[in-house]
Each structure stands twice: as structure tokens, then as C-alpha cells.
BAFI-3210 file (N, C-alpha, C; in Angstrom, 3 decimals, decimal comma, padded with zeros to 6 digits):
// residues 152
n [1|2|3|4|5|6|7|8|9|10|11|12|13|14|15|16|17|18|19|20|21|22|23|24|25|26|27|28|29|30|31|32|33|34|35|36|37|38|39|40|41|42|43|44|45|46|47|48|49|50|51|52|53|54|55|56|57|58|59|60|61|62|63|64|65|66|67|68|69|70|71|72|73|74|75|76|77|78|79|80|81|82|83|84|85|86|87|88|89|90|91|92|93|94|95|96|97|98|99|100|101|102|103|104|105|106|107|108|109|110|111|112|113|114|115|116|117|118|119|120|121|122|123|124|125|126|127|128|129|130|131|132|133|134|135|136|137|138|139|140|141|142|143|144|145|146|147|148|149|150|151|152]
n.u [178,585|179,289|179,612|178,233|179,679|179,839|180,488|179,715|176,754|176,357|177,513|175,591|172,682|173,050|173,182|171,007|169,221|169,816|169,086|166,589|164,992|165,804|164,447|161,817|161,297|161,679|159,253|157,324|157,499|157,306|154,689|152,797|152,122|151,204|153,022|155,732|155,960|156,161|158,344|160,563|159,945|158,467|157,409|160,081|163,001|164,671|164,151|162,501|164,370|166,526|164,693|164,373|166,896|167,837|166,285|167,420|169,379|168,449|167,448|169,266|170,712|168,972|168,603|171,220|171,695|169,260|170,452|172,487|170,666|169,593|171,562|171,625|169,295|168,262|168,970|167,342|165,151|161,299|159,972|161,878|161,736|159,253|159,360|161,164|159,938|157,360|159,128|159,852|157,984|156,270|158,908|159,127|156,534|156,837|158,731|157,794|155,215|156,646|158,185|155,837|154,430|157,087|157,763|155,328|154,643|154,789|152,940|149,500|147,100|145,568|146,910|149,325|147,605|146,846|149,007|150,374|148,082|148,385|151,202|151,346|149,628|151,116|153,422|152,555|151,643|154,231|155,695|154,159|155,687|158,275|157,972|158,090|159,944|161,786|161,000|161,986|164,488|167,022|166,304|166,241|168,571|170,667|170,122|170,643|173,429|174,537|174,158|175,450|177,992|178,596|178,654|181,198]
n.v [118,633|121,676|123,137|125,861|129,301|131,149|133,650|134,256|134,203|136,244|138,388|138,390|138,618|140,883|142,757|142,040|142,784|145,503|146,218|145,549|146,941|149,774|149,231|148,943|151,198|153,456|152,327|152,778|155,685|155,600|154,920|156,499|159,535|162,015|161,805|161,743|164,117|165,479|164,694|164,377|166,172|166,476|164,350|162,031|160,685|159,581|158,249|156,057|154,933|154,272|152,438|150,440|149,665|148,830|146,676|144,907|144,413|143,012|140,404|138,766|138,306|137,176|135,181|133,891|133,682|132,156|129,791|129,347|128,869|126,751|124,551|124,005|123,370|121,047|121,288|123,280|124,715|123,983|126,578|128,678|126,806|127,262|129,857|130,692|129,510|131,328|134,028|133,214|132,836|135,258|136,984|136,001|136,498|139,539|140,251|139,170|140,483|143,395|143,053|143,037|145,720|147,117|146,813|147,973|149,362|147,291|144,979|144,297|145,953|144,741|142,912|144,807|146,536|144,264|143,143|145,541|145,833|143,379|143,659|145,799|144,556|142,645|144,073|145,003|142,905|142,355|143,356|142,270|139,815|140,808|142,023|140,048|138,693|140,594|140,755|137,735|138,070|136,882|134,730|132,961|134,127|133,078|130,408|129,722|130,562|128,606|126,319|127,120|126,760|124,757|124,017|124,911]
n.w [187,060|188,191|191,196|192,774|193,232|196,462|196,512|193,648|194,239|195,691|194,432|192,153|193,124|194,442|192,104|190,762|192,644|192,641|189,459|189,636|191,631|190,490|187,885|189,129|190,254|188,153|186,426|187,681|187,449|185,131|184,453|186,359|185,432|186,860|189,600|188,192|187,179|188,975|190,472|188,564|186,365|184,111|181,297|179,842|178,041|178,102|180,754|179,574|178,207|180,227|181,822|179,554|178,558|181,404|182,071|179,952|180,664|183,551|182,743|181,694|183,940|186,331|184,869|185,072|187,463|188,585|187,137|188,741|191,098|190,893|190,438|193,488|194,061|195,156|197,956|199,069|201,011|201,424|201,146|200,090|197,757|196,562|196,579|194,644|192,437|192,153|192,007|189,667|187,894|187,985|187,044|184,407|183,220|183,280|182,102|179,492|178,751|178,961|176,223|175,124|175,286|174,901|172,172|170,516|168,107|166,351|166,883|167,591|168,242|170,340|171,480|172,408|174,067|176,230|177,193|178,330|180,002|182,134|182,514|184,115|186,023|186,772|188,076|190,137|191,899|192,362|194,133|197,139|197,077|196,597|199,332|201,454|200,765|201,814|204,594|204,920|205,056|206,867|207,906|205,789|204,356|206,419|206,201|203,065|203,372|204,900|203,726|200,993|202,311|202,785|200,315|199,668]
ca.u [178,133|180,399|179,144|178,130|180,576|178,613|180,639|178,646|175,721|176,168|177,136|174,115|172,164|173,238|173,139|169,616|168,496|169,694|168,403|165,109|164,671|165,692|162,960|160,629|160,792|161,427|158,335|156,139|157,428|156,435|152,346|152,102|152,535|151,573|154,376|157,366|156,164|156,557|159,884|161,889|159,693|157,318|158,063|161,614|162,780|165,785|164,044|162,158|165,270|167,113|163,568|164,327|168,346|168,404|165,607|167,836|170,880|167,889|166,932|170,449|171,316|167,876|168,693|172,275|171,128|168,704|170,908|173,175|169,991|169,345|172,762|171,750|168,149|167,443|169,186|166,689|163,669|159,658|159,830|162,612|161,628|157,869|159,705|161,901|158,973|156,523|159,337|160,473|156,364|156,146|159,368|158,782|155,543|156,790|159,668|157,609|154,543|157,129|158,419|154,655|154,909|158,064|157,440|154,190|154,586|155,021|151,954|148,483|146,690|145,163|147,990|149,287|146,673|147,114|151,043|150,283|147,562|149,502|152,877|151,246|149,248|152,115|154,642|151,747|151,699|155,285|155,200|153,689|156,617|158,989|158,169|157,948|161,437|162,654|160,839|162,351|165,331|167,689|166,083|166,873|170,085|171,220|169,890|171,539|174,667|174,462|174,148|176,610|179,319|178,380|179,360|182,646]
ca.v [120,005|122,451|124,097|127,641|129,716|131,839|135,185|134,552|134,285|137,655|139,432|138,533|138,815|142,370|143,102|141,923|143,998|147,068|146,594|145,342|148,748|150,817|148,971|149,577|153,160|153,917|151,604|153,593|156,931|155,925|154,497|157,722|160,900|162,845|161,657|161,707|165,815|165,962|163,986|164,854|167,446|165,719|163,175|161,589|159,887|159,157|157,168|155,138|154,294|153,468|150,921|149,408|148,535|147,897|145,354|144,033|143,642|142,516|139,359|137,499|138,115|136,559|133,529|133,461|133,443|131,159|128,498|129,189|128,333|124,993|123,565|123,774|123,392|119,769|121,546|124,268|124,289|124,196|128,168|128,358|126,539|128,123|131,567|130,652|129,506|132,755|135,092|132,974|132,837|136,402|137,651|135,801|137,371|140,782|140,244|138,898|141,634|144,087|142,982|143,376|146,941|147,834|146,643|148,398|149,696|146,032|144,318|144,459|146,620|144,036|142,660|145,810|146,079|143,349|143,473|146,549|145,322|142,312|143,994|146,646|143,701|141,545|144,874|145,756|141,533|141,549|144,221|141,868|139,106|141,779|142,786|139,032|138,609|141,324|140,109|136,437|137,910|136,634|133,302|132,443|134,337|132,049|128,729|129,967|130,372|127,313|125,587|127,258|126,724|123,205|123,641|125,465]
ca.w [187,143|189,204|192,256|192,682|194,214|196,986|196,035|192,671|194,220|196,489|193,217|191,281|194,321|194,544|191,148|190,554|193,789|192,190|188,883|189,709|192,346|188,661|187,161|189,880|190,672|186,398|186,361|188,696|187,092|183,822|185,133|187,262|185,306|187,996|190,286|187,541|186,974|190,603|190,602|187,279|185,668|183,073|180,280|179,232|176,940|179,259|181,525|178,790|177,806|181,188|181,995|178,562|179,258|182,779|181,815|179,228|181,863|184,404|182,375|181,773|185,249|186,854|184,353|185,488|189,005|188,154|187,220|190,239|192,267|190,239|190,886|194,625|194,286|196,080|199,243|199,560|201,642|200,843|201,214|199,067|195,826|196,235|196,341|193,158|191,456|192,110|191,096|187,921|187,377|187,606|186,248|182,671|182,687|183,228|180,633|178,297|178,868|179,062|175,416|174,015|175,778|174,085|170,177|170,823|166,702|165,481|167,573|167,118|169,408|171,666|172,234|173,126|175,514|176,901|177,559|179,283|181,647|182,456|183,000|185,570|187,296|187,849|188,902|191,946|192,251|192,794|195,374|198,197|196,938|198,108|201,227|201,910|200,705|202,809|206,281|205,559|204,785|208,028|207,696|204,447|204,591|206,996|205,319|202,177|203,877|205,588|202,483|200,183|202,746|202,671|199,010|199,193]
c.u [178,904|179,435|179,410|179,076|179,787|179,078|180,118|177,207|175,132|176,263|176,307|172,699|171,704|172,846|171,703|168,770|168,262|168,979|166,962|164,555|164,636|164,342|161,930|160,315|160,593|160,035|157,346|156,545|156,786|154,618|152,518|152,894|152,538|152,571|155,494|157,096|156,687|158,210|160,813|161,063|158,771|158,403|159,615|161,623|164,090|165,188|162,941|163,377|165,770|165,695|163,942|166,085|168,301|167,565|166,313|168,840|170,058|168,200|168,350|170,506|170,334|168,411|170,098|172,225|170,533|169,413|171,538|172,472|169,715|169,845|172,830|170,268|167,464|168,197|168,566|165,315|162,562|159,853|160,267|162,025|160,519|158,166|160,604|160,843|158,278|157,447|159,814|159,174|156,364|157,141|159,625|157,788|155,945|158,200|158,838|156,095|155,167|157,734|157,155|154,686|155,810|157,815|155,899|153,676|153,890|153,889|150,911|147,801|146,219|146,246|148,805|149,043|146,897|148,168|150,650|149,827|148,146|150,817|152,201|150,435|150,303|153,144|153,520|151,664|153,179|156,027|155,461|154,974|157,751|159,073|157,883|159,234|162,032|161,794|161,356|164,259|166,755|167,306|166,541|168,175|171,152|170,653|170,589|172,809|175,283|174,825|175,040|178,120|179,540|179,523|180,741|184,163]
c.v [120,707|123,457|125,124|128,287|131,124|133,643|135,622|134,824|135,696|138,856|139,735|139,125|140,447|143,057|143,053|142,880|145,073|147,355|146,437|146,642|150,126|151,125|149,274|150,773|153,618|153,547|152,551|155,104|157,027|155,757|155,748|158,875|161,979|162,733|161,798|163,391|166,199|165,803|164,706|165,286|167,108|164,486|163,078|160,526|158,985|157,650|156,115|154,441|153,615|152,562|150,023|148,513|148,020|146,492|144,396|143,340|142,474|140,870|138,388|137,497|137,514|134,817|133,024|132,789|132,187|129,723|128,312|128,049|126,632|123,703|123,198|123,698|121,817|119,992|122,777|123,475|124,493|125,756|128,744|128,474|127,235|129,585|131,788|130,733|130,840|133,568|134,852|133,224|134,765|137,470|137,388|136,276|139,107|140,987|140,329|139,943|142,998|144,203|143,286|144,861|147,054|148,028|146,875|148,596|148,233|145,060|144,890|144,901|145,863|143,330|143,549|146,346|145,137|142,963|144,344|146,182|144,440|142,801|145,349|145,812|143,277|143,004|145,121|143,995|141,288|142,730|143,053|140,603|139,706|141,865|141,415|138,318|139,150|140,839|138,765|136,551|137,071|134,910|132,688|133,050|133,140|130,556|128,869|129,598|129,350|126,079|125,845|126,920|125,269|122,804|123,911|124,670]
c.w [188,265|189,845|192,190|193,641|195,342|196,753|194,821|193,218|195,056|195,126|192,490|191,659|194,110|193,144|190,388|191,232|193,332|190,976|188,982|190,573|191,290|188,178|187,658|189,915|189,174|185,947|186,700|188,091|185,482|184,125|185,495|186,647|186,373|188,879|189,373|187,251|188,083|190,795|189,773|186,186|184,427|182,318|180,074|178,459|177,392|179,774|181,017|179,038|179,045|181,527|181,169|178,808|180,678|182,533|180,716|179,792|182,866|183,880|182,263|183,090|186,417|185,914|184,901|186,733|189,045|187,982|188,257|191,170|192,085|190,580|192,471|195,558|195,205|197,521|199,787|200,284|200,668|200,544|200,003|197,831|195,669|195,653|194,705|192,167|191,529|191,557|189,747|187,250|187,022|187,043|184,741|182,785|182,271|182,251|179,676|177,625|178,623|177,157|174,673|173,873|174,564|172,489|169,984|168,716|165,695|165,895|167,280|168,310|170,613|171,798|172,969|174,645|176,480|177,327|178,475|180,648|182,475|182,999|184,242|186,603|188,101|188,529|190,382|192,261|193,280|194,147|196,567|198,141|197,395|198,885|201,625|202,092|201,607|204,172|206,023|205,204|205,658|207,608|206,552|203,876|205,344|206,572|204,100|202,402|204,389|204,659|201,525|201,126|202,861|201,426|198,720|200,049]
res [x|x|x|x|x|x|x|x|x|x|x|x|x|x|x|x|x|x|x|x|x|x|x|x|x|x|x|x|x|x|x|x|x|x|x|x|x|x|x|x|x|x|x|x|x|x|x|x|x|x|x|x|x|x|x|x|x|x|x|x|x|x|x|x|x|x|x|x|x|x|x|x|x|x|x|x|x|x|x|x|x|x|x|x|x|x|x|x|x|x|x|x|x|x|x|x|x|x|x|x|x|x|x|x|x|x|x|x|x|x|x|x|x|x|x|x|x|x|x|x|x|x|x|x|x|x|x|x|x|x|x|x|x|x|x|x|x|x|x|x|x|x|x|x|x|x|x|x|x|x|x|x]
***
């Protein structure tokens, strides 16, 4: 199996950051009508759409990542794999909630329902996983680093 190269793992890195921030704020403008009238003037059909691709770019590039992390997963810490697991836990939910959501036509109303509730629990869930990410960011920046240079 061939080691991850760590300029992959800054690109994906990055690239995940930005679309998952898309998804968030597009996220929160679609739940809160009142804030997206405030923001960009009532309904779109725009920013349906950009939620629905960036989430389609999101998902390979979390699995890409994903394997990155795999190939270098028995040199991470406790913190680490816990933090892999919670956001792989909660970003297949909010894929796969997010897919009931979308084919809303083709599903049966409680399911429906239930996509929905589910995909706005886990987005205010993954909130507090955030801002947990960003205060350990330095620390696990530098154990990362530490570790991919190991590899290169």
C-alpha cells in the first residue's frame, strides 16, 4: 500500500474545509427563511442547487481523505481515531439523510420526514465537532505533521 503524500492531504484538507463551510451556511439559509430574505432576498433555486453539487463534490473527497487517513491510521492518537470516527459517524448520516431530503418526490413521506429531522439534528450536532476541531487545531496539526514527515 503506498503512503499518503502530505501535499494530498493539505489539498483535501482544504478542499473539504471549503466545501463543507458551502454546505453549512447554504444549509442554514435553506432551514432559516427568515435569514436567507435577509441575506439573498427570499427563495432560490440557485442555492438548492449549489447545496446539492457541492455535496456531491463533498462526499468523494471525505472518502478520498478518508482513505488517506487509513493508510496512516495505526500512527494516530486516541483523539485522532475518536475524531475520524464521530465525523465519518456523522457525515454518512448527513449524506445519507441528505439523499432522503433530496429524492423527496420518490420516498414515502415518513421517510421524508425523517431524512429531514435527522439531517438538521446531525448539521447543529456537527457544529460542537467543529469548534472542537478548530481549538485542537495546533495540536493535531503538529502530530499530523510529525507523522506524515515520518512518511515522506
Amino acid at each position: 500500500m503506498r503512503k499518503p503524500d502530505k501535499r494530498v492531504f493539505m489539498l483535501l484538507h482544504w478542499a473539504i474545509t471549503i466545501a463543507f463551510f458551502m454546505l453549512l451556511m447554504s444549509g442554514f439559509l435553506l432551514l432559516y427563511p427568515e435569514l436567507r430574505l435577509e441575506l439573498i432576498g427570499g427563495y432560490s433555486l440557485t442555492l438548492i442547487n449549489v447545496h446539492k453539487y457541492v455535496a456531491i463534490a463533498y462526499v468523494p473527497l471525505v472518502l478520498v481523505y478518508l482513505w488517506n487517513l487509513y493508510m496512516v491510521y495505526t500512527t494516530l492518537g486516541l483523539w485522532q481515531k475518536i475524531h475520524i470516527a464521530a465525523v465519518s459517524i456523522f457525515g454518512a448520516l448527513l449524506v445519507i439523510s441528505g439523499f432522503g431530503v433530496w429524492f423527496y418526490r420518490d420516498l414515502p413521506y415518513r421517510v421524508v420526514a425523517d431524512s429531514s429531522s435527522v439531517h438538521d439534528i446531525m448539521t447543529f450536532l456537527v457544529i460542537p465537532v467543529l469548534l472542537i476541531h478548530l481549538t485542537q487545531i495546533r495540536k493535531v496539526q503538529g502530530f499530523v505533521q510529525k507523522r506524515l514527515k515520518n512518511l515522506t
